[in-house]
C-alpha positions in Angstrom: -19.0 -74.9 -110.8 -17.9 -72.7 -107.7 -14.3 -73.1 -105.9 -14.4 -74.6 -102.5 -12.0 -73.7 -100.2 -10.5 -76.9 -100.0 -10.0 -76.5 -103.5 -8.5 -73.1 -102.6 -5.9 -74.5 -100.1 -4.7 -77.9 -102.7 -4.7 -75.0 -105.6 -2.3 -72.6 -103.6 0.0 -75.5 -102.5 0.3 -77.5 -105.2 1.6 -74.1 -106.8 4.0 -72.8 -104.5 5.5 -76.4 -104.1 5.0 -79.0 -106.7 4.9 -81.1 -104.1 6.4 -85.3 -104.8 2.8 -86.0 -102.8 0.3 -84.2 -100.4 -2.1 -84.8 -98.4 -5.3 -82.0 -97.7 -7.7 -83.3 -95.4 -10.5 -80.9 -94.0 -11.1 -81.6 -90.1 -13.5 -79.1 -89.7 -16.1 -81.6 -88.6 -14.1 -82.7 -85.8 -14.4 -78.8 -84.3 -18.0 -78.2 -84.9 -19.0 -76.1 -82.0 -15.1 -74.9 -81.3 -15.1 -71.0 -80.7 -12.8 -70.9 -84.4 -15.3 -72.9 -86.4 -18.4 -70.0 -85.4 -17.2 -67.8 -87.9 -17.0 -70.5 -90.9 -13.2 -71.1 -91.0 -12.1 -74.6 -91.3 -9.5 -76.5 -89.6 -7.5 -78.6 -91.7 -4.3 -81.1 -91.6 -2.2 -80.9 -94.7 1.3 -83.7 -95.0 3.4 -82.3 -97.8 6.2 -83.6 -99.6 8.5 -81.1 -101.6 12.3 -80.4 -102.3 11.7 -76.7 -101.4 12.5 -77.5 -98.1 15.1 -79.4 -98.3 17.6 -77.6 -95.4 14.6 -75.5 -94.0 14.0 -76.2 -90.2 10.2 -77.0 -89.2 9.2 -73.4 -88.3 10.8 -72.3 -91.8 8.9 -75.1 -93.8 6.0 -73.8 -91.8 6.4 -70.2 -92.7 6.6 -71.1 -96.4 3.3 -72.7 -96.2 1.3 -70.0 -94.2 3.1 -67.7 -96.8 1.6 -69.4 -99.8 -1.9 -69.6 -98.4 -1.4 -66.3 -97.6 -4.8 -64.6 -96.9 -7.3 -67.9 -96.5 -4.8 -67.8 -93.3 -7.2 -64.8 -92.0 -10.5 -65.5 -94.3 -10.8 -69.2 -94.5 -8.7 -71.3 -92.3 -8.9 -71.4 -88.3 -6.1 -74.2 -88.1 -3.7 -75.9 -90.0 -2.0 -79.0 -88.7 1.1 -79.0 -90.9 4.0 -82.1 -91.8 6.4 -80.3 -94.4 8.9 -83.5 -95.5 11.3 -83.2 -98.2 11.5 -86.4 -100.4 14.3 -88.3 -98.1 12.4 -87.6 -95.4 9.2 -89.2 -96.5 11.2 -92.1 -97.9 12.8 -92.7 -94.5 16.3 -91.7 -96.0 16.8 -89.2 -92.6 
């Protein structure tokens, strides 16, 4: 049985964050026709919950993620929509 990339993506994050929860949904449907989805990358929305960023501004928690997905950022993926919570976050807490 072959990898898909969405596999790909939950693979790389689940990894690099053990996240409490996440959420991996593939959009690329939605963009069919969009100059990014011509070459075959997807566009996808991810809402992850992890203590690694627990005192990381957005653009940090951001930067983490890209950095974990590393090169499906320039092979696989066109966009990612990106919610980076830590647990008291997603509980509300803050």
């Amino acid at each position: 049985m072959s990898t898909t990339r969405y596999d790909m993506i939950r693979t790389r994050l689940e990894a690099a964050f053990k996240p409490h929860s996440m959420e991996l949904t593939d959009e690329s449907h939605l963009h069919a026709g969009h100059a990014g989805a011509e070459g075959g990358r997807g566009h996808y929305r991810v809402r992850i919950v992890s203590p690694q960023f627990d005192g990381l501004k957005p653009i940090a928690r951001h930067q983490l993620v890209y950095r974990s997905l590393g090169d499906l950022m320039h092979t696989d993926i066109h966009a990612l929509s990106i919610t980076a919570q830590t647990p008291a976050e997603a509980q509300g807490a803050i």
